[in-house]
GUZA-504982 format. One record per residue (C-alpha): residue number from 0; x, y, z. Coordinates in nm, 4 decimals. Each point is the difference from the previous one (the first is absolute). Layout:
BEGIN
<resi->NUM; u->X; v->Y; w->Z> $
...
This chain:
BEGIN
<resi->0; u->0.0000; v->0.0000; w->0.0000> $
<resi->1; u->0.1276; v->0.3666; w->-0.0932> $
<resi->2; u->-0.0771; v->0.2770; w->0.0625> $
<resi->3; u->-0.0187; v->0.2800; w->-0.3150> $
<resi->4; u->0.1176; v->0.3403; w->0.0524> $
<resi->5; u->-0.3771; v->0.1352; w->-0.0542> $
<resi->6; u->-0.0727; v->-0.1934; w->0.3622> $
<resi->7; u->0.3424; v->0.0999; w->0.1481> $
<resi->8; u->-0.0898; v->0.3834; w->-0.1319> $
<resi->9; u->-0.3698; v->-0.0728; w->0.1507> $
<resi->10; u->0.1941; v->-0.0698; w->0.3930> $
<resi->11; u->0.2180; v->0.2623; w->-0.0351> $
<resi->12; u->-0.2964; v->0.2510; w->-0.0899> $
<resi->13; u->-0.1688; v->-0.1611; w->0.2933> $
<resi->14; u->0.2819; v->0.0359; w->0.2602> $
<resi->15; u->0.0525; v->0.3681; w->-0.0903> $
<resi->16; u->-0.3896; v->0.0388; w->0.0553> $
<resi->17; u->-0.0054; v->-0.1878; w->0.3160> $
<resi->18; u->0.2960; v->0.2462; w->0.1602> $
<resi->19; u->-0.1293; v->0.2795; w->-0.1213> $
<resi->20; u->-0.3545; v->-0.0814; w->0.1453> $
<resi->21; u->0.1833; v->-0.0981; w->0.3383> $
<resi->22; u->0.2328; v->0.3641; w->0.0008> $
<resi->23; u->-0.3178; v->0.2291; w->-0.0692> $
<resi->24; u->-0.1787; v->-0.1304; w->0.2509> $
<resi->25; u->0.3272; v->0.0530; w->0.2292> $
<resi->26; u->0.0265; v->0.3534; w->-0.1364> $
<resi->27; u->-0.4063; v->0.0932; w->0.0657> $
<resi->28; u->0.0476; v->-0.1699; w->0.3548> $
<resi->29; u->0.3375; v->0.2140; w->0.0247> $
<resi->30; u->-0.2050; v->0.3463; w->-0.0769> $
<resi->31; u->-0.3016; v->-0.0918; w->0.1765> $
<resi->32; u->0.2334; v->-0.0202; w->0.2980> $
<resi->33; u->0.2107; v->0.2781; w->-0.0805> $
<resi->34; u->-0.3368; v->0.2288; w->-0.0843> $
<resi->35; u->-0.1218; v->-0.1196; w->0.3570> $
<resi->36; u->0.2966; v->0.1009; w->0.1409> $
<resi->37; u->0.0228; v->0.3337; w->-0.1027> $
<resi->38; u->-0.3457; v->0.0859; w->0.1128> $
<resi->39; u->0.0661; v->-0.1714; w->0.3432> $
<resi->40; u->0.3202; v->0.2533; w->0.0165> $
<resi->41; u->-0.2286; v->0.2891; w->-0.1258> $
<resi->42; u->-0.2487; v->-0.1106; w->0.2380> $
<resi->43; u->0.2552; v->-0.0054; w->0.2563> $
<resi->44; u->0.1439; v->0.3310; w->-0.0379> $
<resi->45; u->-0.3308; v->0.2053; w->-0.0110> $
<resi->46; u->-0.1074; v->-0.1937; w->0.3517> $
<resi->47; u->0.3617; v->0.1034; w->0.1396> $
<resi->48; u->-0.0579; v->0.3556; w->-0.0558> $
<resi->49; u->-0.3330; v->0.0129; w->0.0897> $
<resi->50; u->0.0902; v->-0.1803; w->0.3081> $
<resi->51; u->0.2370; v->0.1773; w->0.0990> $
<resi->52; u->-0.1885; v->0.3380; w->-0.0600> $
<resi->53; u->-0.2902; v->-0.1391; w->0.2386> $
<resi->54; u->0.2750; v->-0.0992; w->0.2440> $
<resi->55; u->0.1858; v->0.3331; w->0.0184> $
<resi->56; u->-0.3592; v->0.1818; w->0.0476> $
<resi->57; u->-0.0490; v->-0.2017; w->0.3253> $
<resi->58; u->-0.0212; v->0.2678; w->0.2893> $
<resi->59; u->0.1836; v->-0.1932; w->0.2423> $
<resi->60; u->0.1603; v->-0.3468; w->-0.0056> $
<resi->61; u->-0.3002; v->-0.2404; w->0.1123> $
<resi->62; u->-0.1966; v->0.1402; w->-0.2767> $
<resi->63; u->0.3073; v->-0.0955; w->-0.2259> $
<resi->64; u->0.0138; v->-0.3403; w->0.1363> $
<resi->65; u->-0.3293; v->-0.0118; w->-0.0317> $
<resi->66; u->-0.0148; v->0.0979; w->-0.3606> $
<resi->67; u->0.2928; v->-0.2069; w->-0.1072> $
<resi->68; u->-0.1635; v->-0.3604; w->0.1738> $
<resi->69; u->-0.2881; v->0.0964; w->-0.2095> $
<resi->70; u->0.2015; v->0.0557; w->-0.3320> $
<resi->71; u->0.1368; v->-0.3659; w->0.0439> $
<resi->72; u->-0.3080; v->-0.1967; w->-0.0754> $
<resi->73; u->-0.0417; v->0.1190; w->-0.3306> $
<resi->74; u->0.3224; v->-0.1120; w->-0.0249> $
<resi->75; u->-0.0075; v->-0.3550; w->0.0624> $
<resi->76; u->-0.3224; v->-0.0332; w->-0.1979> $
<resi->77; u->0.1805; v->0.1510; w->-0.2967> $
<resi->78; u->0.2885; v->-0.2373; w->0.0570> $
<resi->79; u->-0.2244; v->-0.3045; w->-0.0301> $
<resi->80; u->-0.1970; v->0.1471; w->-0.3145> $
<resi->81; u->0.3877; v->0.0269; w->-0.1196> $
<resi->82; u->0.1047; v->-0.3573; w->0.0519> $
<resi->83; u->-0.3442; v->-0.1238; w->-0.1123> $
<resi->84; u->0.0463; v->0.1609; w->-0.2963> $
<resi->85; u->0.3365; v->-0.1089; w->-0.1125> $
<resi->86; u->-0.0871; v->-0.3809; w->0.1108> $
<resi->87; u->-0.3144; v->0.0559; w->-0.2789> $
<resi->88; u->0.2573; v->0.1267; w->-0.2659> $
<resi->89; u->0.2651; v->-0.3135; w->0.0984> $
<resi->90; u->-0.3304; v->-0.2206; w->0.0087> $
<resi->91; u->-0.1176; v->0.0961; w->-0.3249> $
<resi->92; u->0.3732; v->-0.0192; w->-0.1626> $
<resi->93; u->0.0026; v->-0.3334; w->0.1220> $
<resi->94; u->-0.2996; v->-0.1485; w->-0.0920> $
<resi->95; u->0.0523; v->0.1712; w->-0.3414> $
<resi->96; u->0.3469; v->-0.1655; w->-0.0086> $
<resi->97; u->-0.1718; v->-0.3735; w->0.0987> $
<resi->98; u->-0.2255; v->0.0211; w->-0.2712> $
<resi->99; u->0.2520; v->0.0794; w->-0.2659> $
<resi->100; u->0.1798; v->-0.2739; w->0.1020> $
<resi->101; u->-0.2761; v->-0.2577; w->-0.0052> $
<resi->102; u->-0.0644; v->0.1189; w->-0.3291> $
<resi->103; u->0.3199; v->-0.1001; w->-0.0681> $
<resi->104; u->-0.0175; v->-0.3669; w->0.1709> $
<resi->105; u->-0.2821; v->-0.0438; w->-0.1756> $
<resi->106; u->0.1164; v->0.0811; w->-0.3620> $
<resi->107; u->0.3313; v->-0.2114; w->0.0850> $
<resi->108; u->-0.2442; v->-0.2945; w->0.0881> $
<resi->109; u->-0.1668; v->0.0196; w->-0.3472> $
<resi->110; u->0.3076; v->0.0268; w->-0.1940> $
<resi->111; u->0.1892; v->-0.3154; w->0.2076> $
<resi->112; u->-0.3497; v->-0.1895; w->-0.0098> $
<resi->113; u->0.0153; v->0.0455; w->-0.3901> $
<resi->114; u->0.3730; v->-0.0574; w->-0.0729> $
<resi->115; u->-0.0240; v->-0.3275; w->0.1883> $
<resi->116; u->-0.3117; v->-0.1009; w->-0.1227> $
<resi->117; u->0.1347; v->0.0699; w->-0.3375> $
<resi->118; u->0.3399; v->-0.1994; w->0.1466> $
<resi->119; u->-0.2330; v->-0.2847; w->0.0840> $
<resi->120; u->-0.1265; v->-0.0404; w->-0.3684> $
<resi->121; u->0.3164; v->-0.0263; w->-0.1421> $
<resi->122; u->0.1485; v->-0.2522; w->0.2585> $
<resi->123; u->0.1770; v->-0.2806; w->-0.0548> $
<resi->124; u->-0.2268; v->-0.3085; w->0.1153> $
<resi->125; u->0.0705; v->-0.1029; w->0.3278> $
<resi->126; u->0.0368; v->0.3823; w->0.1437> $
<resi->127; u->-0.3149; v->-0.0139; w->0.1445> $
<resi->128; u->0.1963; v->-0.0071; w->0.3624> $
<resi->129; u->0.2032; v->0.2643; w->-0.0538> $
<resi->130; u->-0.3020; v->0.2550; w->-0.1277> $
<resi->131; u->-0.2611; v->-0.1116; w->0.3068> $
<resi->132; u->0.3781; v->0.0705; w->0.2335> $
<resi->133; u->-0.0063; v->0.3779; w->-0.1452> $
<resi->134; u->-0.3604; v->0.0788; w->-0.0230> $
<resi->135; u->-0.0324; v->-0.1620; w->0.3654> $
<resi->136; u->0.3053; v->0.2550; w->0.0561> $
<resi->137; u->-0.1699; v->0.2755; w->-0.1550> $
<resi->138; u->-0.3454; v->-0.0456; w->0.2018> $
<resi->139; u->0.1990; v->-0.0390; w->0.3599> $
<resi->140; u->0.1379; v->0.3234; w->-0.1258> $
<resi->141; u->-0.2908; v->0.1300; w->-0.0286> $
<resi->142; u->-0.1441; v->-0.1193; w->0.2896> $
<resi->143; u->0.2596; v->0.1636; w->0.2363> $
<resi->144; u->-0.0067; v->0.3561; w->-0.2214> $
<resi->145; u->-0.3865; v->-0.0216; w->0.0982> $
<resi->146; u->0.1064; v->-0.0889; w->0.3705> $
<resi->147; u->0.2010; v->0.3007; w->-0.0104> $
<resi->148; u->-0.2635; v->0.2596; w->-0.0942> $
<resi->149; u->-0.2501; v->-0.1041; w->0.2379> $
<resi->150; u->0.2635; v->0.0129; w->0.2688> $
<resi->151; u->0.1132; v->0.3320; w->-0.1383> $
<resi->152; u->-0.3647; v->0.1430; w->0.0252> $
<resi->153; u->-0.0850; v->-0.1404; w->0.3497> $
<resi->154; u->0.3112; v->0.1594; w->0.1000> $
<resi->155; u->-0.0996; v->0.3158; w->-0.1610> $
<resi->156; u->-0.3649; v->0.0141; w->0.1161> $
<resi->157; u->0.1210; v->-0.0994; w->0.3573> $
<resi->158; u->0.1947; v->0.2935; w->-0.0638> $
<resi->159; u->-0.2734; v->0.2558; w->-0.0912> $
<resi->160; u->-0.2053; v->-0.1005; w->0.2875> $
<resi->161; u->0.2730; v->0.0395; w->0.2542> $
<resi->162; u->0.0740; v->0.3545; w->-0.1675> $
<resi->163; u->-0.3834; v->0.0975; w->0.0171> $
<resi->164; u->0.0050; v->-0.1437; w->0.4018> $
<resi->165; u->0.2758; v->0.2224; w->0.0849> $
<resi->166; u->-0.1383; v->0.3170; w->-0.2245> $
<resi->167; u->-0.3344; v->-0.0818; w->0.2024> $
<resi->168; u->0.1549; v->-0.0546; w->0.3296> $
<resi->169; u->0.2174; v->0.3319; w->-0.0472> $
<resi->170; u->-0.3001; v->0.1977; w->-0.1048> $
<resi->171; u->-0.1761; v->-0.0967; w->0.2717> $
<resi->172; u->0.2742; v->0.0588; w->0.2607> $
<resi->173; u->0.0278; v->0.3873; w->-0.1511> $
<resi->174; u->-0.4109; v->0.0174; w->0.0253> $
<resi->175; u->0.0280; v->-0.1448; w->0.3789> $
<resi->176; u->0.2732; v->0.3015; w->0.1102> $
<resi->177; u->-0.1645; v->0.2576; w->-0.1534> $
C-alpha cells in the first residue's frame, strides 16, 4: 500500500489546519485574558483614587477606619468576579481545545479503519490473525482515548462545581459581614 502525494499533500493541508485551529484559539483565550486584565487594572485604579479621596475626607481617624473596612468588601467580591471570570475564559479554551482534538481522534479512526480494511482485502491468505491483532489494537485504543475524556470531564465538572461552592461560599461570607 502507498501512499500518493495527493493524500500526503491532503495530511499536510490537514496538520497546518489543525495547528492553526489549536493557536487561534490560544491567541482569542490570550486577549480575552489580556482584555480582562486591563479592565481589572482600570477598574482598579479608578477604585484606588476614589478610595483614597473618601478616606482622606474622613474627619477624624474612626471615621477613616470606618470608611476603609467598608471599601474592602467590594473588594473581595470583585476579586471573586475576577477569578470566576478568568476560570470561564481557561474553561472555555479548554473545552474548545478537547473538541478539536476529538475531531481529530475521530478523523484518524476513519482513515486507520479504512487503510486496514483496505490492508485486509489485499492480504495474503492466512493474515487473518495478524489484521483481528491490529484492529483489536486499534479498538483498545480507542477504548482508553474514550476512558480518558470522560475522566477528563468529571475532573473538569468536579472542577466547576468546587469553583461555583467557593464563589458561593465567598459571596455569602462578604453578604454575612456587611
Amino acid at each position: 500500500m502507498s501512499i500518493n502525494t495527493e493524500q500526503f499533500a491532503a495530511a499536510n493541508k490537514a496538520a497546518v489546519d489543525s495547528l492553526l485551529s489549536v493557536a487561534n484559539t490560544a491567541l482569542a483565550s490570550a486577549e480575552r485574558i489580556a482584555t480582562l486584565n486591563l479592565e481589572t487594572a482600570r477598574s482598579v485604579l479608578e477604585d484606588s483614587v476614589s478610595n483614597a479621596k473618601a478616606i482622606m475626607g474622613a474627619k477624624d481617624p474612626q471615621e477613616a477606619l470606618s470608611i476603609q473596612a467598608s471599601l474592602a468588601k467590594p473588594n473581595v467580591e470583585k476579586a471573586v468576579a475576577y477569578g470566576k471570570s478568568v476560570y470561564e475564559i481557561s474553561a472555555e479554551t479548554q473545552e474548545q481545545l478537547a473538541k478539536m482534538v476529538e475531531a481529530q481522534f475521530g478523523d484518524f479512526q476513519k482513515n486507520v479503519a479504512a487503510m486496514l480494511e483496505k490492508a485486509a482485502k489485499s492480504a495474503p491468505a492466512g493474515s487473518d490473525v495478524a489484521v483481528a491483532a491490529v484492529q483489536s489494537a486499534i479498538a483498545a485504543a480507542n477504548s482508553a482515548f474514550d476512558n480518558m475524556r470522560k475522566a477528563a470531564q468529571q475532573v473538569t465538572e468536579m472542577a466547576q462545581s468546587n469553583i461555583a461552592a467557593a464563589t458561593t461560599a465567598t459571596a455569602k461570607a462578604v453578604k454575612k459581614s456587611k
